[in-house]
C-alpha positions as semicolon CSV with decimal commas, in nm:
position;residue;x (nm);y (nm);z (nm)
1;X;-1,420;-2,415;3,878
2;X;-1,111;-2,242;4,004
3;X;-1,077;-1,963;4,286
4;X;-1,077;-1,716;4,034
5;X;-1,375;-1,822;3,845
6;X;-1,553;-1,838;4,194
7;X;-1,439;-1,487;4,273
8;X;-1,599;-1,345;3,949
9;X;-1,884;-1,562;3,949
10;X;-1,897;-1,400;4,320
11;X;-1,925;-1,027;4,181
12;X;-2,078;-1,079;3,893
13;X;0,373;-0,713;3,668
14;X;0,582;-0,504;3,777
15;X;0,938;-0,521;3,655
16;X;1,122;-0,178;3,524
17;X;1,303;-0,193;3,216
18;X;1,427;0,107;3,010
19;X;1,280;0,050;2,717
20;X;1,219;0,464;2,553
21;X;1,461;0,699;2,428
22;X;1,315;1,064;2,556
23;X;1,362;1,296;2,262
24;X;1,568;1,647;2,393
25;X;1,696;1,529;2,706
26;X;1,724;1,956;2,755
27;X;1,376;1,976;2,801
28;X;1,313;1,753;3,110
29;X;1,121;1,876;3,382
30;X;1,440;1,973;3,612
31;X;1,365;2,332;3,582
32;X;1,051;2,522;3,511
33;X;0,779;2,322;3,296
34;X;0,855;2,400;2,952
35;X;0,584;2,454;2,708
36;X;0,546;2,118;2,445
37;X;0,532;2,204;2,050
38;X;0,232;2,047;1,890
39;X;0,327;1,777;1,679
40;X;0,667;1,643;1,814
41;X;0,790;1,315;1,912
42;X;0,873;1,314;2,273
43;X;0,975;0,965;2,309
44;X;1,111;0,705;2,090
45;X;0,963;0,343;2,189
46;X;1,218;0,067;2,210
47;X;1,003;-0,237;2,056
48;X;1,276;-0,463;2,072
49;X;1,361;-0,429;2,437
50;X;0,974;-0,428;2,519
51;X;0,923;-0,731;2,334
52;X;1,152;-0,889;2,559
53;X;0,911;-0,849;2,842
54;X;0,649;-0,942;2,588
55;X;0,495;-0,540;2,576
56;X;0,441;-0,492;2,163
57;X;0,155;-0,473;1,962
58;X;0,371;-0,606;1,655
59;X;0,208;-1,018;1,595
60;X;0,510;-1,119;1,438
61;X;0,701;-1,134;1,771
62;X;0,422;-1,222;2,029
63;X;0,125;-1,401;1,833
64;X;-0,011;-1,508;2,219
65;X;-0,015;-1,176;2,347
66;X;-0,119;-0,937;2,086
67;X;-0,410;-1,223;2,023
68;X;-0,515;-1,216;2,352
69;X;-0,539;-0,822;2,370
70;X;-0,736;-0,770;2,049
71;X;-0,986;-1,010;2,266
72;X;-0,964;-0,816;2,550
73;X;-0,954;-0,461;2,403
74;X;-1,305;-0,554;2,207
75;X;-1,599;-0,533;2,469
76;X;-1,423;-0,203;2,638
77;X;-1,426;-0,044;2,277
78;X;-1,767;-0,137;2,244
79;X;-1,830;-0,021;2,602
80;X;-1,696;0,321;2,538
81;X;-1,790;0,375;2,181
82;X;-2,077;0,181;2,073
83;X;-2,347;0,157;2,306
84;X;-2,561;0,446;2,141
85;X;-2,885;0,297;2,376
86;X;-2,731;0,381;2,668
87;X;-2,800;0,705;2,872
88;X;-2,591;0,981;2,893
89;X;-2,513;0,916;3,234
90;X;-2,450;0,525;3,195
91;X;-2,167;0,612;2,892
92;X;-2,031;0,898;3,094
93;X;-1,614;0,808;3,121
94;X;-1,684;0,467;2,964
95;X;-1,328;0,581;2,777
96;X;-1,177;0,617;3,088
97;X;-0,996;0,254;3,186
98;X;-0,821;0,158;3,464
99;X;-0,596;-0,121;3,502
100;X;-0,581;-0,240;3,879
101;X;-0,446;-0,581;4,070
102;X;-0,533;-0,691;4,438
103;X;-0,189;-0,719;4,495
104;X;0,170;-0,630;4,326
105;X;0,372;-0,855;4,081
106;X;0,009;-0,945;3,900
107;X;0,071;-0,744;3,567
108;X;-0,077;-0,498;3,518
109;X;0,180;-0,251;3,406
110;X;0,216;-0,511;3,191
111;X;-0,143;-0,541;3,082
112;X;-0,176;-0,164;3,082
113;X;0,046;-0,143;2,820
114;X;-0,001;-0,383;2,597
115;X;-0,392;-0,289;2,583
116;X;-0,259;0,080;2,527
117;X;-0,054;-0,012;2,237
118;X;-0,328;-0,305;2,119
119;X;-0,617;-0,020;2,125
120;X;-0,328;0,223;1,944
121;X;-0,342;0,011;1,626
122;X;-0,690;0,063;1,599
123;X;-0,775;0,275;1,263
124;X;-0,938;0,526;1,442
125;X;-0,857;0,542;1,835
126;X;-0,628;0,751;1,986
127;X;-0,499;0,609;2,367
128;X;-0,349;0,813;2,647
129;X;-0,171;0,573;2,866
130;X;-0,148;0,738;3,222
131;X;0,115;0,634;3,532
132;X;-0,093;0,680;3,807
133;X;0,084;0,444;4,028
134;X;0,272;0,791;4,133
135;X;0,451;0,583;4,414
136;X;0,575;0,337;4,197
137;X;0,581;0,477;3,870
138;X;0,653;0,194;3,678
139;X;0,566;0,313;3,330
140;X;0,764;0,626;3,393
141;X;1,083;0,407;3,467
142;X;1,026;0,184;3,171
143;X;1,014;0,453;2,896
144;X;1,266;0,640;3,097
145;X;1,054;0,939;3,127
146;X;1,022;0,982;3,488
147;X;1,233;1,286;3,538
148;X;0,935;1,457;3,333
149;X;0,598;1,641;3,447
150;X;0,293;1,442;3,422
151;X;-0,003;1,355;3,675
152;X;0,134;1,485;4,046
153;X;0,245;1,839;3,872
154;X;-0,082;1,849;3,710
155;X;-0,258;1,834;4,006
156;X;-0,026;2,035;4,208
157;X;-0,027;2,373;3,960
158;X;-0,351;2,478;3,829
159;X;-0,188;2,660;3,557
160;X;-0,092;2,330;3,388
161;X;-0,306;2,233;3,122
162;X;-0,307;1,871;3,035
163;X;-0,097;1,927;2,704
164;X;0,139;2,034;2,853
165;X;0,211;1,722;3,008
166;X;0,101;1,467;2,700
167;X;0,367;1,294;2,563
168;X;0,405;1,213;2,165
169;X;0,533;0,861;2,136
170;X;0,692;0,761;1,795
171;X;0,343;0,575;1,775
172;X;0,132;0,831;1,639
173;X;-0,209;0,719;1,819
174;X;-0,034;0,665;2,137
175;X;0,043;0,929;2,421
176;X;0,197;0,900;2,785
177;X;0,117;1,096;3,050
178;X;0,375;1,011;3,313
179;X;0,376;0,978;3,656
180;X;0,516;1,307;3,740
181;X;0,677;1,447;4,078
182;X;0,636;1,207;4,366
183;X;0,455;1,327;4,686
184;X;0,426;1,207;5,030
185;X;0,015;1,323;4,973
186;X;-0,036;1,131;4,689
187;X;-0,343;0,926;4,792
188;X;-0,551;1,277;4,900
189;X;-0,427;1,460;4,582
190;X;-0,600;1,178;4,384
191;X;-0,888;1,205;4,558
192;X;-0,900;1,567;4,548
193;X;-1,191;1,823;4,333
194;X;-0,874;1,880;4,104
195;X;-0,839;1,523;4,015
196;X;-1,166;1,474;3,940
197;X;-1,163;1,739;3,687
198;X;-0,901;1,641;3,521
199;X;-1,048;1,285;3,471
200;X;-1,377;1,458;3,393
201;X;-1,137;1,699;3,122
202;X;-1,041;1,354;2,984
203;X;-1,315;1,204;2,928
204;X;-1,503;1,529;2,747
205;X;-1,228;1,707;2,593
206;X;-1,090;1,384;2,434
207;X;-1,401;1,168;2,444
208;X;-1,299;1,007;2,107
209;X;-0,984;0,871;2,288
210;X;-0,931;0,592;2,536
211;X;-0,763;0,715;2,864
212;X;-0,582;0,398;2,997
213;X;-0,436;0,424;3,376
214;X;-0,233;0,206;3,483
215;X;-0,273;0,213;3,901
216;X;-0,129;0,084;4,199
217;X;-0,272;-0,242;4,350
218;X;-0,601;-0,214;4,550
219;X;-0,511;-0,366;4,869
220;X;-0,130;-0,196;4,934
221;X;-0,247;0,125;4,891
222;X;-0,519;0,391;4,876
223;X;-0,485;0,580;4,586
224;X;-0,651;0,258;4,376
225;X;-0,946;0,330;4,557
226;X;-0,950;0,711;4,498
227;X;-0,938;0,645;4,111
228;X;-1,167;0,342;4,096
229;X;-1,546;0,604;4,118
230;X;-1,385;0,810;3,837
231;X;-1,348;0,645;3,568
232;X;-1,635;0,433;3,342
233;X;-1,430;0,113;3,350
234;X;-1,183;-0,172;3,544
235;X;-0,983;-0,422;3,448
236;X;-0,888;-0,609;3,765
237;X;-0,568;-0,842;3,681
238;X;-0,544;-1,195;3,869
239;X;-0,185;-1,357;3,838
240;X;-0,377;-1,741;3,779
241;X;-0,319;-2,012;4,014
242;X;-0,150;-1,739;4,243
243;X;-0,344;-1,461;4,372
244;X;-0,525;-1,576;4,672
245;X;-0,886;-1,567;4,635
246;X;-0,956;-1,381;4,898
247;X;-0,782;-1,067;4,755
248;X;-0,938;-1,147;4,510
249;X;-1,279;-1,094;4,692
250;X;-1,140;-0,827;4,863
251;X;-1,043;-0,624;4,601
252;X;-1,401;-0,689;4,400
253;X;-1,529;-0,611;4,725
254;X;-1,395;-0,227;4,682
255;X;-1,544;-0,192;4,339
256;X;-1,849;-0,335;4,391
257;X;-2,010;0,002;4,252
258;X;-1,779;-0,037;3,909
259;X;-1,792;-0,215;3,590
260;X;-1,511;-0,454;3,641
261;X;-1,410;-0,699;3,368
262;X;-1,113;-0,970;3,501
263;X;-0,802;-1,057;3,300
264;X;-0,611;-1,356;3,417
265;X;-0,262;-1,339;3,372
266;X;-0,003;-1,627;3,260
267;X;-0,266;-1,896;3,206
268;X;-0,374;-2,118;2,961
269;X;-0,768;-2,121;2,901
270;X;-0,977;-2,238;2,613
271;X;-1,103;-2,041;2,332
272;X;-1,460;-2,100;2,433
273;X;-1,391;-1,922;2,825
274;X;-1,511;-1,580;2,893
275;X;-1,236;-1,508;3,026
276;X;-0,862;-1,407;2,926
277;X;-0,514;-1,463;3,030
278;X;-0,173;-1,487;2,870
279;X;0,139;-1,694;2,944
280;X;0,364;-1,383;2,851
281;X;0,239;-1,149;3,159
282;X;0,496;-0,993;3,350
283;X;0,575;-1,121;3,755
């Protein structure tokens, strides 16, 4: 049994790469925040360059990954949409996901998206993907939308509404909310009243949607740990054979109180193991 294995048994990557063309380069956030039309394409996703990094949904360029996500993507559907016997309170934010590592350069930018755009081919699921690694903003950088509002100027001006800061991708059941304006009070912001309504706005006002954030790692900073009690479920991402097992314990440690699912990255595993990886994941 590997260290991993042990670790779950126990409780129960990062690289930027332009990869969007942002539609009206006029309306970027460098002035006032400008008011979004309903029903416009706000960023144009660049499938080749992500499929580089191996980030599509499309199986005729990564067979591996987009396997391995429908896999994944399955119980946390099921999770948030089908488990009519639970009580209200045990399905409360089950569509809210977050995607967290122990450390950095395990994947899970990587993992966040691909499960964002896996979950966006679904017939009838919409996803918001959401940078909430506001320090690091990887997402942001990717799709080349970091110069525009998102999360931090949501929770800095109450007269935001979340629309306002929802991004139309050229894949019509997929949405970004970026990262936003950085600030040196990130970590209390995201554990403020405010951010908690906004998750709790999320999860109600588009409860037939799957909110996907994509956060920093658990151990390098604090905001992971703000997010983890707000949202109805965790994917924790181990980088296999490299993570060291006790981050990984440290890390399940912190969300010992959470439904946590793992996902091992770049490994090979047979078809019969509960649990996932895939050699395409991101350092």
């Amino acid at each position: 049994m590997s260290i991993v294995e042990k670790a779950v048994d126990k409780h129960r990557t990062d690289r930027p790469h332009k990869a969007g063309r942002v539609i009206n380069d006029a309306r970027k956030a460098s002035g006032p925040l400008y008011k979004k039309k309903s029903g416009t394409v706000d960023i144009e996703l660049d499938h080749e360059k992500l499929a580089k990094d191996g980030v599509t949904p499309y199986s005729d360029t990564a067979n591996t990954v987009v396997d391995e996500f429908r896999r994944i993507k399955r119980p946390l559907l099921q999770a948030a949409f089908e488990n009519a016997d639970e009580s209200q309170d045990e399905a409360a934010r089950k569509n809210l996901i977050l995607v967290a590592s122990a450390l950095s350069t395990e994947g899970k930018t990587f993992t966040a998206m691909n499960l964002a755009m896996s979950i966006a081919l679904e017939r009838d699921r919409t996803v918001v993907l959401v940078d909430a690694d506001v320090a690091k903003a990887h997402i942001s950088r990717i799709l080349e939308i970091e110069e525009r509002p998102g999360l931090m100027d949501l929770l800095q001006d109450h007269t935001i509404d979340i629309g306002d800061v929802l991004l139309q991708t050229d894949m019509p059941s997929l949405r970004i909310i970026p990262a936003g304006k950085h600030h040196r009070h990130a970590a209390e912001m995201l554990s403020s009243q405010r951010m908690e309504a906004i998750t709790e706005e999320l999860s109600t006002r588009y409860s037939d949607r799957v909110i996907v954030f994509d956060s920093p790692p658990l151990l390098q900073a604090s905001e992971a740990q703000a997010l983890a009690p707000l949202v109805g479920q965790i994917i924790l991402v181990v980088h296999a054979g490299q993570t060291p097992q006790r981050a990984v314990l440290g890390a399940l440690d912190l969300l010992h109180d959470c439904d946590v699912r793992v996902v091992l990255n770049k490994c090979r595993l047979p078809e019969s193991s509960p649990y996932h990886g895939g050699y395409y994941g991101q350092e």
